[in-house]
C-alpha positions in Angstrom: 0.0 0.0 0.0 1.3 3.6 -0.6 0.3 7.0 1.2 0.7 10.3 -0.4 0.5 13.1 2.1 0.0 16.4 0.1 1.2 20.3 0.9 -0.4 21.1 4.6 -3.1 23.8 4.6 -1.7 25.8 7.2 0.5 28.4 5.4 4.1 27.7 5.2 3.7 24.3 6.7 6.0 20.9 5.0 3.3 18.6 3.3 2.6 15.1 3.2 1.9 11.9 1.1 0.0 9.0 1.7 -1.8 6.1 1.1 -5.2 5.3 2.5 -8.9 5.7 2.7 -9.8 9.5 2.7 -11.8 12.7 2.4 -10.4 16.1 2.9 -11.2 18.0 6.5 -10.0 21.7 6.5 -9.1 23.1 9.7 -11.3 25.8 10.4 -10.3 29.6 8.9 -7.5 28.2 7.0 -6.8 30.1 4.5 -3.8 28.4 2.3 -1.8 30.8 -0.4 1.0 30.2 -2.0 1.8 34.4 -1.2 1.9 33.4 2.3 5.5 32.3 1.9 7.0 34.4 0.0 9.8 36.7 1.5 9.5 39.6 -0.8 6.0 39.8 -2.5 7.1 43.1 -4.6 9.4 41.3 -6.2 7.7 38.2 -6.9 4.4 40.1 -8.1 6.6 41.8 -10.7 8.1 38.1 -12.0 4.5 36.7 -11.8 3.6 39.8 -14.4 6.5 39.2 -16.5 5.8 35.1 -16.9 2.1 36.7 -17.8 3.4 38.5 -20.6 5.5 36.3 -21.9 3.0 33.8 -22.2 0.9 36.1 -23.2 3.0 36.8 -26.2 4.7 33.7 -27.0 1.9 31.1 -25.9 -1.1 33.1 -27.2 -3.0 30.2 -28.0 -3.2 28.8 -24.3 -6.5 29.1 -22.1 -6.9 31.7 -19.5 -9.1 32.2 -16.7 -8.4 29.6 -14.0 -5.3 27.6 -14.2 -4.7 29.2 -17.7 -1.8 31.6 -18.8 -3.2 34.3 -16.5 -3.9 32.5 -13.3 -1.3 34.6 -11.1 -1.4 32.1 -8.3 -0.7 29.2 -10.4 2.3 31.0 -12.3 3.8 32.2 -8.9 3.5 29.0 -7.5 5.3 27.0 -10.7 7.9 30.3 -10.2 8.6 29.0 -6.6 8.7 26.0 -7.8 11.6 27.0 -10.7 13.4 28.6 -7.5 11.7 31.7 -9.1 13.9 31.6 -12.6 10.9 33.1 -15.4 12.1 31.0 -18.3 11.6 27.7 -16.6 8.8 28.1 -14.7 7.5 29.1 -18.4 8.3 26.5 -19.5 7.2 23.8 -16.9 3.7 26.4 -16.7 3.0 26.1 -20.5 3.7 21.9 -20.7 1.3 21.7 -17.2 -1.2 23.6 -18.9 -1.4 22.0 -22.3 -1.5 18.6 -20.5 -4.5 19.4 -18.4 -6.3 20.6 -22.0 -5.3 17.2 -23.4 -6.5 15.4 -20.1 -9.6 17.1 -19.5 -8.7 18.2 -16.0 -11.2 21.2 -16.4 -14.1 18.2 -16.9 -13.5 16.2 -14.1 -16.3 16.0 -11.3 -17.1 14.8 -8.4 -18.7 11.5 -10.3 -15.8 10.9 -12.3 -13.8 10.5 -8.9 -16.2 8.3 -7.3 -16.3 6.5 -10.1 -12.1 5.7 -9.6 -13.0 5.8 -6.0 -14.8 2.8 -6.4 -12.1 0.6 -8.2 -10.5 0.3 -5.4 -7.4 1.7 -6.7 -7.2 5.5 -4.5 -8.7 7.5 -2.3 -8.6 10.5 0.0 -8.9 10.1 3.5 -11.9 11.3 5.2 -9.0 13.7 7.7 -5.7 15.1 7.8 -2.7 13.1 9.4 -0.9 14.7 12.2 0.7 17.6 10.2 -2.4 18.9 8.9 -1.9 17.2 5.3 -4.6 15.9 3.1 -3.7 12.4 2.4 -3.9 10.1 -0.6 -4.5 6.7 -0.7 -3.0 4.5 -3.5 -3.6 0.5 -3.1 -0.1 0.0 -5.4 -1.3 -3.9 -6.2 -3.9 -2.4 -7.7 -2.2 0.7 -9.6 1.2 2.4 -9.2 1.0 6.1 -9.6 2.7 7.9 -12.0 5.5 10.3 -10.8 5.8 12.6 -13.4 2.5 14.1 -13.0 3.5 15.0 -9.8 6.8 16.7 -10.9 5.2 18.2 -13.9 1.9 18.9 -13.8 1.1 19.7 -9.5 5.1 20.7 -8.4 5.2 21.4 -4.9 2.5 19.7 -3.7 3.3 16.5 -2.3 4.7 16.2 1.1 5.8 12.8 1.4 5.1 9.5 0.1 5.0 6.3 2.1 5.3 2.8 0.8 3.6 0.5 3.9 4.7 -2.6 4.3 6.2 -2.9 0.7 7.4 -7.1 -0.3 11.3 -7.4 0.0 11.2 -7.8 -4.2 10.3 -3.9 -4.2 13.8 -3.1 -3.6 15.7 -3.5 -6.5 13.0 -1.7 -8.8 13.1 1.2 -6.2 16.7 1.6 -7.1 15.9 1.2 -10.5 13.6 4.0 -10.5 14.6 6.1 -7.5 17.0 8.2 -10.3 14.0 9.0 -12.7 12.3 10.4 -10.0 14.7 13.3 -9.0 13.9 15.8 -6.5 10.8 13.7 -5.6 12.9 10.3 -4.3 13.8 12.2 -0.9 9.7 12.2 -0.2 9.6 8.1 -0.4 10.0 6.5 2.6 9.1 2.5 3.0 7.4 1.7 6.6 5.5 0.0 8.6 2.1 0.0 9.2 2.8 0.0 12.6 4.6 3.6 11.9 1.3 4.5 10.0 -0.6 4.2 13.2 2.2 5.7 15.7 3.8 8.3 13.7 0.8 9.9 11.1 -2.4 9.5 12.8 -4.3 9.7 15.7 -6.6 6.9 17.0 -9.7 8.8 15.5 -8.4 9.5 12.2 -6.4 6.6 11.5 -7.4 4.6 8.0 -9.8 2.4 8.4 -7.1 -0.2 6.4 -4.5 0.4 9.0 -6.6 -0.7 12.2 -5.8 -3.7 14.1 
């Protein structure tokens, strides 16, 4: 089984990956923004303007609106993301967005993913683990995530990723892959579901899959 914990909703705070049975809770008057964090918002606003007219002029023929070439949010968080360098948070911005187009991301709804829900194959847990991180539940027998769409497409936002009680055989392919997945390999960390229980979750809002 694998746990994604995702970026906490307290401002500022590390996030979290994992892998379990899940809806999202929100603490209360949590307010979550990438501006939060950033040292020197002056700055930063005028590189978030200058990404928007670049794309602007040499990606025309992307969407705007939300998540689109003039979503000022979204380019200042792939700009933190690109340690806050305007031609490679371009580029990463304009390849994220022409991949949600191609994927539909815009269509998704709440049917489609309880749809998925119901394969078995993910879910989000119904609360937050101890850090205040929404947290992802991936059953990897059943499907093994994709990394790159992390890196990609939603930088940033996962905290860490936990692969419970993974079969000795895992091992070998984890060194295989751990180089692919750059930055991301110092999130993974193989457990125990024993740690699950002890180290992520309280008694109350512990997986229902990780009870004794």
């Amino acid at each position: 089984m694998m746990i994604h914990t995702c970026v906490a909703l307290r401002p500022c705070r590390p996030p979290l990956i994992s892998s379990s049975k899940s809806t999202l809770q929100r603490p209360p008057n949590c307010k979550f923004s990438v501006r939060n964090c950033i040292r020197d918002p002056n700055n930063s606003q005028k590189l978030v303007l200058e990404v928007k007219e670049k794309l602007e002029k040499e990606h025309y023929d992307l969407p705007v609106g939300e998540n689109g070439r003039d979503d000022e949010d979204m380019i200042l968080w792939y700009l933190k993301d690109r340690r806050f360098s305007v031609e490679e948070a371009i580029a990463k911005l304009t390849k994220a967005i022409r991949w949600r187009q191609e994927f539909g991301v815009a269509d998704l709804s709440e049917d489609t993913v309880k749809s998925i829900a119901k394969t078995g194959k993910a879910y989000v847990h119904d609360f937050l683990d101890v850090n205040d991180r929404p947290v992802l539940i991936v059953v990897a027998s059943k499907h093994l995530p994709d990394f790159d769409v992390f890196y990609y497409y939603y930088p940033k936002r996962l905290g860490e990723v936990l692969f419970v009680e993974a079969p000795f055989v895992f091992q070998p392919i984890w060194q295989l892959t751990k180089p692919l997945l750059k930055s991301y390999a110092s999130m993974v960390k193989f457990c125990s579901a024993e740690t699950v229980r002890k180290e992520y979750f309280t008694e109350e809002t512990l997986p229902i899959s990780f009870r004794d």
